[in-house]
C-alpha positions in Angstrom: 29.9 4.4 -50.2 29.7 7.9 -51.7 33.1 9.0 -53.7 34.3 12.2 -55.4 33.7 12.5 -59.0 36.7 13.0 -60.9 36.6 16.1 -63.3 37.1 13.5 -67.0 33.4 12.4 -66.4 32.5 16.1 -65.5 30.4 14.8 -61.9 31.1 16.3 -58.6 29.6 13.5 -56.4 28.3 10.3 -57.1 26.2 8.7 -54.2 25.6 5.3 -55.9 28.1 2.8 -57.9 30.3 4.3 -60.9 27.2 4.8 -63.3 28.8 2.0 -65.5 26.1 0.0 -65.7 22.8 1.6 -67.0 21.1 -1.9 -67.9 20.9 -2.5 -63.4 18.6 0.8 -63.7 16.4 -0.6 -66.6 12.6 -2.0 -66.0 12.1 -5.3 -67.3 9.5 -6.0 -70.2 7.0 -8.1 -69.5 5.8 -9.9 -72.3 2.3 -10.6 -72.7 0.5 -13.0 -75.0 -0.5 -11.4 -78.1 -4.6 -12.3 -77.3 -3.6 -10.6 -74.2 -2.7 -7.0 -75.5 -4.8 -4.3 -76.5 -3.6 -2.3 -79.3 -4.7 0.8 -80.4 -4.8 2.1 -84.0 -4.6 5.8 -84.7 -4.2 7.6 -87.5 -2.7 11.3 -86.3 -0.5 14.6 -88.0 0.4 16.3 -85.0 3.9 17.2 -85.0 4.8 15.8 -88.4 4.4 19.1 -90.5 1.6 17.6 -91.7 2.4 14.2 -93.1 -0.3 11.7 -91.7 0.9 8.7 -89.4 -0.6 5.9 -88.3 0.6 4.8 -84.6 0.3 1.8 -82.6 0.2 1.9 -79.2 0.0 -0.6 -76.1 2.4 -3.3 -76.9 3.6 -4.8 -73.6 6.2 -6.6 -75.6 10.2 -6.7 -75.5 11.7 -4.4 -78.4 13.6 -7.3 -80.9 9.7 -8.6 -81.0 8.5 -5.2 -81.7 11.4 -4.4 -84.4 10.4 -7.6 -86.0 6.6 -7.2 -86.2 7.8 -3.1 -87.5 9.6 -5.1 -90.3 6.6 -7.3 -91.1 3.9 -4.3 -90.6 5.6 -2.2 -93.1 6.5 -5.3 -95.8 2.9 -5.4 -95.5 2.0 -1.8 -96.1 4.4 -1.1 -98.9 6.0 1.9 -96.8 8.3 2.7 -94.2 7.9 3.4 -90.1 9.7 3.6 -87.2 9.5 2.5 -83.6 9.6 4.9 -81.1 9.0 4.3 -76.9 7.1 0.9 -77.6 4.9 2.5 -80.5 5.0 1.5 -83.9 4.4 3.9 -86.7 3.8 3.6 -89.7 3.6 6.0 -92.8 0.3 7.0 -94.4 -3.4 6.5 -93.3 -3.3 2.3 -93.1 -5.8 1.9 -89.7 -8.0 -0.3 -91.4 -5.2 -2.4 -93.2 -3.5 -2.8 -90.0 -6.4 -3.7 -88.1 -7.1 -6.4 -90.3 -3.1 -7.8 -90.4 -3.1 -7.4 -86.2 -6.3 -8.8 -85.7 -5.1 -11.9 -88.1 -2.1 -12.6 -85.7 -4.0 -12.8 -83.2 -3.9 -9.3 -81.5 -6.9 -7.7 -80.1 -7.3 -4.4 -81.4 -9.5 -1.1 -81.8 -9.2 2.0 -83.9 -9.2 4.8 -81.7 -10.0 8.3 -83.1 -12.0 10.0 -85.7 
């Protein structure tokens, strides 16, 4: 049943439910087996006024595993990173140091770029 906004929540008309509950909207993660996944390492500066990153990318994994392996990744490295949309990035050029740690826990993975 559509209802009339009321002017606290600054909506006019609201066709669907009170907008309470943003987890019903969500996608589920599917988790895949780590021998399952293919990563891809990439070293890139585009966007960071020129400070080089190296990204992850294709995790199909649920976000507490990925902030865990971020923790791990960056132990490992000796420097700091962030996840961002189900890509981990780390700080500084580490592709090859990465691929070795991923390919150790079992990931399959490729450096991708020059």
């Amino acid at each position: 049943m559509a209802k009339k906004g009321n002017s606290s929540d600054g909506l006019a008309w609201r066709e669907f439910g009170d907008g309470v509950n943003s987890a019903a909207f969500e996608r589920p993660v599917e988790e895949l087996p780590k021998e399952l996944q293919n990563l891809r390492v990439q070293a890139t500066r585009a966007g960071r006024k020129g400070k080089t990153v190296t990204v992850i990318t294709g995790f199909q994994a649920k976000p507490e595993t990925l902030q865990a392996l971020l923790k791990q990744l960056k132990t490992q490295c000796g420097t700091g990173g962030a996840l961002k949309e189900s890509e981990i990035e780390i700080q500084g050029e580490h592709k090859q140091k990465l691929l070795e740690i991923l390919t150790k826990m079992g990931y399959k993975v490729k450096i991708s770029g020059g």
